[in-house]
C-alpha positions in Angstrom: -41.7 13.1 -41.0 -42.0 11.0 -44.1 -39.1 10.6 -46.0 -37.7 9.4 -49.6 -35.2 7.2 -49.7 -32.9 6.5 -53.2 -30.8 4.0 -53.2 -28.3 3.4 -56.0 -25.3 1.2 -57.7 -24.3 -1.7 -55.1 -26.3 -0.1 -52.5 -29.7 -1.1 -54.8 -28.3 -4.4 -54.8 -28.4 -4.4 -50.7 -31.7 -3.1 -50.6 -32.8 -4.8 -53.4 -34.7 -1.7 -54.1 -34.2 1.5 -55.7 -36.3 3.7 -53.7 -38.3 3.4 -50.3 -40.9 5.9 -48.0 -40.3 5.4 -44.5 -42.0 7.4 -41.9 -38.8 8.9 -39.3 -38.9 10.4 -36.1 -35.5 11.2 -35.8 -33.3 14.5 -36.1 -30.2 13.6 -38.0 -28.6 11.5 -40.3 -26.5 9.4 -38.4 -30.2 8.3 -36.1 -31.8 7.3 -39.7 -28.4 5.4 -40.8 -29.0 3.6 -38.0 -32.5 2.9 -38.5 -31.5 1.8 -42.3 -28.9 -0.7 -40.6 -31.9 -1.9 -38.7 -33.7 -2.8 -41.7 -31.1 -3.6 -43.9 -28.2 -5.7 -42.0 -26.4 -6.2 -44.9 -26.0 -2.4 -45.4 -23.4 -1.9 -42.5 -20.7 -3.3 -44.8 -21.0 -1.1 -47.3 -19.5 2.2 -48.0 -21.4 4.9 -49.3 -21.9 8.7 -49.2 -25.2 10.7 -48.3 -26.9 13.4 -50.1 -29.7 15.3 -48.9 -32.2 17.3 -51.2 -29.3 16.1 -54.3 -26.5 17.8 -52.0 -23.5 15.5 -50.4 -24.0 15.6 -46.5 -21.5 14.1 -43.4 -22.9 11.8 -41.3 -23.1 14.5 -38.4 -25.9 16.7 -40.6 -29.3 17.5 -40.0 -31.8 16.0 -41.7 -33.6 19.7 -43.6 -35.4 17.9 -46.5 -37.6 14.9 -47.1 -35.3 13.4 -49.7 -32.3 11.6 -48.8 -29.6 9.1 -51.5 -27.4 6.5 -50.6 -24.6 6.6 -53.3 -22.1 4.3 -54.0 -18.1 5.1 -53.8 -17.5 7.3 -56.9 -14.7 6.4 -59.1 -11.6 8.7 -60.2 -9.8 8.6 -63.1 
């Protein structure tokens, strides 16, 4: 399945992109972290959450929709 990748704050930086299309064969989210580790080394030190179709996901989830964000820590206040 093709999917959309966003990447945003810090985790742009990483990347040094803001969005990618990458063709995925896996099932869940944790397989396609893993495959964003492979391309992007520098990505296993950061910390960031997922969201899937603009919804926060856990590592463990499905992968349901073709649109996937890597998002910086939020801040509190």
């Amino acid at each position: 399945m093709q999917l959309r990748i966003k990447y945003f704050g810090q985790i742009a930086e990483v990347t040094q992109k803001e969005e990618d299309t990458i063709e995925f064969q896996g099932a869940s989210i944790s397989e396609l972290i893993e495959a964003l580790y492979s391309k992007y080394s520098a990505l296993k030190y950061e910390n960031f959450q997922v969201a899937q179709n603009q919804e926060l996901v856990s590592i463990e989830s499905k992968i349901t929709g073709n649109e996937i964000a890597l998002l910086p820590p939020f801040a509190g206040g």
